[in-house]
C-alpha positions as CSV (number, residue, x, y, z in Angstrom):
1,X,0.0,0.0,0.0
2,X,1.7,3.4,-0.9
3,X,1.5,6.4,1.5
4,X,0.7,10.0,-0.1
5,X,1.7,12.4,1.7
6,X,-0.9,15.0,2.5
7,X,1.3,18.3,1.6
8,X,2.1,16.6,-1.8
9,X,-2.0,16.0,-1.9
10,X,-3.2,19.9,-1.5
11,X,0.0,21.3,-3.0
12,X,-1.8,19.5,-6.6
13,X,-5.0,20.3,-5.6
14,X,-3.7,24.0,-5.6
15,X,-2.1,24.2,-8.6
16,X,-5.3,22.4,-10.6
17,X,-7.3,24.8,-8.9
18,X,-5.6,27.8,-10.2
19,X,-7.0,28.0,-13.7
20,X,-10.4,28.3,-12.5
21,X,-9.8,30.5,-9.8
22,X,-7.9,33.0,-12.4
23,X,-11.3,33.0,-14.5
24,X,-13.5,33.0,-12.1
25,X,-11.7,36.5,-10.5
26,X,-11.9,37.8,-13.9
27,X,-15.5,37.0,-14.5
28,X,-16.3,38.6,-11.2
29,X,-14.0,41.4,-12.4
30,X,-15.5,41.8,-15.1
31,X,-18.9,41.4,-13.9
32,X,-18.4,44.4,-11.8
33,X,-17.1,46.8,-14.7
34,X,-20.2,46.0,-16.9
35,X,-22.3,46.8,-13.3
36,X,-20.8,49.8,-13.4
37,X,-20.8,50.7,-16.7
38,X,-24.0,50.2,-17.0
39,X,-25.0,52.5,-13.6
40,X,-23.4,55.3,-15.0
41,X,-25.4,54.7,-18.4
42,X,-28.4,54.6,-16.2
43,X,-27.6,58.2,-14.5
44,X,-26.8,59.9,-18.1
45,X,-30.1,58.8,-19.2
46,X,-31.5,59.8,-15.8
47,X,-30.3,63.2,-16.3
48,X,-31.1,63.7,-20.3
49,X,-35.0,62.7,-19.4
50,X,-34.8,65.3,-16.7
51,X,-33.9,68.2,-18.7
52,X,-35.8,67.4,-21.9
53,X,-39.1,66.9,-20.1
54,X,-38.2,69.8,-17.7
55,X,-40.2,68.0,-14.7
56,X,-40.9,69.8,-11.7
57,X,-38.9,68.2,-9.1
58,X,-41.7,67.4,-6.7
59,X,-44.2,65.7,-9.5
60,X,-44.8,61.8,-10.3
61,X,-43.0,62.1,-13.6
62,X,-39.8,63.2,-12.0
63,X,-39.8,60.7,-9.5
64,X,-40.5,57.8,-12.2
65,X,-37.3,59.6,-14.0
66,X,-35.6,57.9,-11.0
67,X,-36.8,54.8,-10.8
68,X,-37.2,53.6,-14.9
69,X,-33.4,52.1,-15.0
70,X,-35.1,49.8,-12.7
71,X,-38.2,48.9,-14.2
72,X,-37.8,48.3,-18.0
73,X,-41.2,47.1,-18.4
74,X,-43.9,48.9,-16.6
75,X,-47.8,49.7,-15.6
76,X,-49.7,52.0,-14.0
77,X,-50.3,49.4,-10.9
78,X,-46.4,49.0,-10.8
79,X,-45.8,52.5,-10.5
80,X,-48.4,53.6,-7.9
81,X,-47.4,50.8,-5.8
82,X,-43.8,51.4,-6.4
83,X,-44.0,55.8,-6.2
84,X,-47.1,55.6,-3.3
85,X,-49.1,57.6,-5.7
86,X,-53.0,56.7,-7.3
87,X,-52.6,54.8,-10.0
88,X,-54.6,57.9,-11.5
89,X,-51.1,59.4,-10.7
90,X,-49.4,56.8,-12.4
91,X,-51.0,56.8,-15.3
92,X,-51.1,60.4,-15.9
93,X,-47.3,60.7,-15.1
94,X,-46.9,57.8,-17.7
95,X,-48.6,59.7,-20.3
96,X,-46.5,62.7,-19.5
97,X,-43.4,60.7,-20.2
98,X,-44.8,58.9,-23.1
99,X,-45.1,62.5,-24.8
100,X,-41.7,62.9,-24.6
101,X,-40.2,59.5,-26.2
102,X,-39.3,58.5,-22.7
103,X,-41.6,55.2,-22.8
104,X,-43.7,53.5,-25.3
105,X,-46.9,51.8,-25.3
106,X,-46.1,48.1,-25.1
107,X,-49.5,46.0,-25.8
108,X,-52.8,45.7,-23.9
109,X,-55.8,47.2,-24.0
110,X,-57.2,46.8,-20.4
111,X,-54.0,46.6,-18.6
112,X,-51.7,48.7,-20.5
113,X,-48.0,48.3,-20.1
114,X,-45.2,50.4,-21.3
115,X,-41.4,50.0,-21.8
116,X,-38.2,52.0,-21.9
117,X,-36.8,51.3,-25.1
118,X,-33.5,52.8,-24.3
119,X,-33.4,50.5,-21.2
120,X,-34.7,47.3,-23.3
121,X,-31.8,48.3,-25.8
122,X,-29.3,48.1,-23.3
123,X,-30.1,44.8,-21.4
124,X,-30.2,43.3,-25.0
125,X,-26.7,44.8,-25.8
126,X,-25.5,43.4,-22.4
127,X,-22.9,40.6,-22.4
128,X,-20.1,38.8,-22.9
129,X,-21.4,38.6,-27.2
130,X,-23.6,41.6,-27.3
131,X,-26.7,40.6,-26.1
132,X,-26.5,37.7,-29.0
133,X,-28.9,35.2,-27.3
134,X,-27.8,31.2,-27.9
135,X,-29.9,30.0,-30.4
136,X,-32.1,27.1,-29.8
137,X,-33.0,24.8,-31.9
138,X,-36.7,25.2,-33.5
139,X,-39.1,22.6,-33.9
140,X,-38.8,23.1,-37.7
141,X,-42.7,22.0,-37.6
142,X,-44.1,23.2,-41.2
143,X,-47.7,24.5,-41.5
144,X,-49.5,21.9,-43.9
145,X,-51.7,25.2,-44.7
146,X,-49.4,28.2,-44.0
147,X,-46.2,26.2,-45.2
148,X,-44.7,28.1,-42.0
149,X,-42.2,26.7,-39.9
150,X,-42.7,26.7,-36.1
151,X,-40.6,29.1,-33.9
152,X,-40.8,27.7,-30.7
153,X,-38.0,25.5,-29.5
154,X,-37.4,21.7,-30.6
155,X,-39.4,19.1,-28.3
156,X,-42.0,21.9,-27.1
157,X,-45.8,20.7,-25.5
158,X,-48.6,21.9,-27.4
159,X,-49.6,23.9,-30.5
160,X,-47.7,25.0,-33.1
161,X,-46.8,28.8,-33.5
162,X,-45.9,30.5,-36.5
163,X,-43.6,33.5,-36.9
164,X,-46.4,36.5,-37.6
């Protein structure tokens, strides 16, 4: 029976360990300059909305200036419950910002949402390739009457969906 000795043991344990300690320090270091890059993005577009809106400091519009980095995709619920405002309020300081390119109508008629496209745009350009999502593979399903291939994902439950 052969004896290892225990310093020989970690001392190769700690040089197989090395590689993925150097990455994962740089990912973390890396991590932290795109969090950073990205907050001071955030405050530029923070301080652009404020002076072409010209807000009073004290309305429901301003203080949504503040929080929108935060909430890319938003209602008028969201905001009265995030602001402590009516969702009257809300909605009125969402129209106000609407009118200046600030958001955009995103879908529904009932429960209308909005979104920030310049905050959408920058989560999507976010990322080690750009914001260049891994394509799946597609179930590649063709449409006996549409002769449209299905977009959803290989091996999916349910109905087939077509690109519109």
């Amino acid at each position: 029976m052969r004896m290892v000795c225990a310093v020989d043991d970690d001392a190769s344990r700690s040089s197989a360990l090395r590689p993925w300690l150097r990455l994962f320090a740089r990912s973390c270091h890396d991590a932290c300059d795109q969090a950073a890059s990205t907050a001071r993005d955030a405050e530029a577009l923070i301080e652009r909305w404020q002076t072409a809106g010209r807000f009073r400091s004290d309305s429901t519009a301003a203080a949504l200036l503040e929080v929108l980095p935060t909430m890319p995709v938003l209602d008028a619920a969201t905001v009265a419950r995030r602001l402590g405002v009516t969702e009257q309020a809300a909605r009125n300081a969402l129209r106000s910002l609407e009118s200046y390119g600030i958001v955009a109508r995103a879908g529904g008629r009932r429960n209308l949402r909005f979104t920030v496209p310049e905050i959408v745009k920058n989560i999507r350009q976010t990322g080690p390739d750009g914001g260049r999502s891994p394509q799946l593979p597609t179930c590649g399903f063709v449409g006996p009457r549409s002769q449209e291939r299905c977009h959803l994902p290989s091996g999916h439950r349910g109905q087939h969906r077509y690109t519109p």
